[in-house]
C-alpha positions, 0 to 999 in steps of 0.5 A: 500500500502506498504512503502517502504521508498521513495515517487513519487516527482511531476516532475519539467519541465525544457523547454530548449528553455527558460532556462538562458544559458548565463553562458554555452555560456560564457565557450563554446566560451572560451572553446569549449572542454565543447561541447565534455563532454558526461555525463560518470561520470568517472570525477566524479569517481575520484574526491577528493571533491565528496568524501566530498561533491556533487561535480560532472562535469557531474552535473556542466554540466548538471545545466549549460545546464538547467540554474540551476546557484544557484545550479552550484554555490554550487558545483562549490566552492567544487572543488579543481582543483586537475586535476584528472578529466582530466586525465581520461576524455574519450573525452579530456574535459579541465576540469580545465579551465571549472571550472575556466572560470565557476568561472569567469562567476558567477563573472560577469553580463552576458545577 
């Protein structure tokens, strides 16, 4: 069989039904605009942290939605809160307070 320079990684399922959502909860109830997003990839297109690191909205939302704290952590310190992301939000996502209540919710012991 030929290489062609990837391999087949086994799949990691994820059962929504049991995933810790605690930190998407906190940021819907205080901003509800979070529920709108719907994963185009335009915040990440103008962004100037992911031009030097992995930094993407729709990965953050994403990561929440799964329960994937640790990984939300890691490119949450990578934004700069510049607000491009919110100029070009098809669906009107206040972005920046996402990201500083997404802060302020990895700060403190949510249930």
């Amino acid at each position: 069989m030929p290489d062609f320079g990837f391999s087949i990684q086994s799949s990691q399922p994820i059962d929504l039904d049991k995933t810790y959502r605690a930190v998407y909860n906190f940021v819907k109830e205080k901003e509800p605009s979070i529920q709108r997003c719907i994963y185009c990839g335009a915040c990440g297109a103008t962004c100037t942290a992911a031009n030097f690191s992995q930094m993407s909205l729709r990965k953050v939302n994403l990561l929440l939605l799964r329960g994937q704290i640790a990984e939300v952590r890691q490119l949450v310190e990578h934004c700069l809160l510049c607000g491009k992301c919110m100029l070009v939000c098809p669906r009107n996502v206040n972005t920046r307070k996402m990201i500083l209540l997404i802060h302020q919710a990895l700060k403190m012991p949510l249930s």
